[in-house]
C-alpha positions as semicolon CSV with decimal commas, in nm:
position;residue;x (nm);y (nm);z (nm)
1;X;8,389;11,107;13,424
2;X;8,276;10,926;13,064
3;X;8,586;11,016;12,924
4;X;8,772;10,787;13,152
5;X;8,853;10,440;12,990
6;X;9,043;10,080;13,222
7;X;9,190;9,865;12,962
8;X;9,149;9,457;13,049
9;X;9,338;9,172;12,897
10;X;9,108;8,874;12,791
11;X;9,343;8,598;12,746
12;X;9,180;8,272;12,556
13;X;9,303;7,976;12,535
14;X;9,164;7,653;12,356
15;X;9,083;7,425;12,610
16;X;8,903;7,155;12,382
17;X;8,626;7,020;12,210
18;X;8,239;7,047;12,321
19;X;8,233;6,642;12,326
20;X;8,453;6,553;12,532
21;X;8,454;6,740;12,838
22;X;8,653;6,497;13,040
23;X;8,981;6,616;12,855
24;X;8,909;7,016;12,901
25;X;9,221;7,193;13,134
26;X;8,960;7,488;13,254
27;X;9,008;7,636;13,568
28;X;8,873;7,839;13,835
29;X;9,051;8,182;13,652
30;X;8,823;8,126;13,368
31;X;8,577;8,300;13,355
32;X;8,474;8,356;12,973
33;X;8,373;8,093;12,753
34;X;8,321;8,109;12,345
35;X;8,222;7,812;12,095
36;X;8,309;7,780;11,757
37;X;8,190;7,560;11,546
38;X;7,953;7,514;11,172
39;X;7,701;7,725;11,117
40;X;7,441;7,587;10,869
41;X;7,443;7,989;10,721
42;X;7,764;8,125;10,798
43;X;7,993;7,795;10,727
44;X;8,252;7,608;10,929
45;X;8,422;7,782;11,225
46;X;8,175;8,023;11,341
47;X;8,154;8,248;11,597
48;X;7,879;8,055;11,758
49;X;7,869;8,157;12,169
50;X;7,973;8,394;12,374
51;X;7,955;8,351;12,766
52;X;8,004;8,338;13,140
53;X;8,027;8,164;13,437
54;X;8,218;8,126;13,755
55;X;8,164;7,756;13,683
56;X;8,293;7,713;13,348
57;X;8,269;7,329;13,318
58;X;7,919;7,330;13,440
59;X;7,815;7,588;13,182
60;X;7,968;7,348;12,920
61;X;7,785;6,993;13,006
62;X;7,427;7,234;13,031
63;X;7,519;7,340;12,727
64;X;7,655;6,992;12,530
65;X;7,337;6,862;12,693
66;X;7,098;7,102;12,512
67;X;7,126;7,332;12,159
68;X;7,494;7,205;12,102
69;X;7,406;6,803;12,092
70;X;7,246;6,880;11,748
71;X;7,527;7,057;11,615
72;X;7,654;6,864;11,244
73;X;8,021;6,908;11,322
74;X;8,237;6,946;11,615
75;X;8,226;7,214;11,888
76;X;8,568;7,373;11,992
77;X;8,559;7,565;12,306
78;X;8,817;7,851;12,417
79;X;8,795;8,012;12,775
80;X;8,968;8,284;12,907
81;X;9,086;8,422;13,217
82;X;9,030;8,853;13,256
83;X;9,351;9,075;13,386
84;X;9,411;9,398;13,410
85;X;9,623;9,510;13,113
86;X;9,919;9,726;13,222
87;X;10,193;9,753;12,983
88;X;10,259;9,540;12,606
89;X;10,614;9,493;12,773
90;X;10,478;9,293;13,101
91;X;10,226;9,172;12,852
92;X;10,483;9,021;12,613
93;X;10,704;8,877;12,918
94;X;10,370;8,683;12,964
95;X;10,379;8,882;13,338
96;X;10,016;9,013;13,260
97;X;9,786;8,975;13,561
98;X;9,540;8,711;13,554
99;X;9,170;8,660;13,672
100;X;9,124;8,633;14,060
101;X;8,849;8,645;14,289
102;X;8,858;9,019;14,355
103;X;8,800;9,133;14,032
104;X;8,417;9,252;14,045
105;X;8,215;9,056;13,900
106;X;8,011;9,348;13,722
107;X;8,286;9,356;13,537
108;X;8,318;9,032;13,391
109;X;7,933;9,065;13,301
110;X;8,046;9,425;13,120
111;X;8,281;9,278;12,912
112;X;8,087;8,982;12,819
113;X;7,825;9,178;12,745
114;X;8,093;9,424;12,529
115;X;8,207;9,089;12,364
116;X;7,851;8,994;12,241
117;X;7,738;9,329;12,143
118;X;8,078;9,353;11,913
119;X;8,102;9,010;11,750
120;X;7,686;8,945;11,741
121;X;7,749;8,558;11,770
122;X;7,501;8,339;11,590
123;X;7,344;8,159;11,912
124;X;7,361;8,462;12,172
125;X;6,997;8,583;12,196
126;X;7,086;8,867;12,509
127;X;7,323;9,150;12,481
128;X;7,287;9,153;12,066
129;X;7,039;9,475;12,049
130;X;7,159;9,678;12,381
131;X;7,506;9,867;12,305
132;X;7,729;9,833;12,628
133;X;7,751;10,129;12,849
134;X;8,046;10,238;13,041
135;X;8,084;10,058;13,404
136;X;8,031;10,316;13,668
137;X;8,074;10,581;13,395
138;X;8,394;10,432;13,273
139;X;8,479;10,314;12,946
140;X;8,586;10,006;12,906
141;X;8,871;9,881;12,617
142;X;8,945;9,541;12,643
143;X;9,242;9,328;12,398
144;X;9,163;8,998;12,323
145;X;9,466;8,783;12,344
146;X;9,608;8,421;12,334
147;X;9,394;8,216;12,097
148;X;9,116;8,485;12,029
149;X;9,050;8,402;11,681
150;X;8,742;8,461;11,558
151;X;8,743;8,763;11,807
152;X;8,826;9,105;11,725
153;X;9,206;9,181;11,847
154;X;9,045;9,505;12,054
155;X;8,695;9,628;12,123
156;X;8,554;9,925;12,341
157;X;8,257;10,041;12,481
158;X;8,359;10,355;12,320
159;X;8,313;10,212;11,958
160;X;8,068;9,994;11,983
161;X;7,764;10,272;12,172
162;X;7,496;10,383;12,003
163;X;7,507;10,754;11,917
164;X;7,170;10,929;12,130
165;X;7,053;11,189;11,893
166;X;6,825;11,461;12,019
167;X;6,486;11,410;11,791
């Protein structure tokens, strides 16, 4: 049953700046969050957060209220919304399915989990040294779409597992 993989569409979409919250267009299909910003090692627009929450713009003031009101330069914030992926030609006709209420939650969690594992943003401290396992036994492949940047395009739980060795 491991050799079974689901591929998901993670759509992003820049929905504003960490400072002014007022302006942000997220809604209740968003359900992954990332901030970019300067990173006093790395340099300007960093991979800085990866996250999730059924309550997006909650997550955001905690967060603008804590590590992120030090930050030296401006805070841009994508979300995204999670589909499954079916074909590149509903895909391109912008027909993809989006986020709803039935998708399991679990999986969300997964793939944020797949996200941070893959991308090892500077401010995650959970989910950097445990490799994502498949979801019930089934891989997971995910494409990162829309306005992914600094994402990878595509990650897996596939590539991104540590090999078990027999000792």
């Amino acid at each position: 049953m491991a050799d079974l993989e689901r591929l998901y569409d993670v759509h992003w979409e820049i929905v504003g700046n960490l400072g002014d919250l007022k302006s942000f267009s997220v809604t209740e299909q968003h359900v992954l969050y990332q901030l970019c910003g300067h990173h006093s090692l790395y340099g300007p627009s960093q991979l800085l957060y990866i996250g999730r929450s059924e309550e997006i713009q909650h997550r955001l003031e905690s967060h603008s209220k804590s590590w992120a009101a030090g930050e030296s330069d401006v805070v841009h914030v994508r979300a995204a919304t999670v589909g499954v992926f079916s074909t590149w030609e509903q895909w391109v006709a912008d027909k993809r399915p989006r986020y709803d209420q039935r998708i399991d939650v679990r999986l969300v969690a997964a793939i944020e989990i797949l996200l941070i594992y893959a991308h090892q943003p500077a401010y995650n401290s959970q989910s950097l040294a445990t490799a994502p396992d498949p979801l019930d036994g089934v891989h997971l492949r995910i494409f990162n779409t829309g306005k992914y940047a600094p994402l990878l395009p595509e990650v897996s739980t596939r590539r991104y597992r540590d090999v078990r060795r027999p000792t």
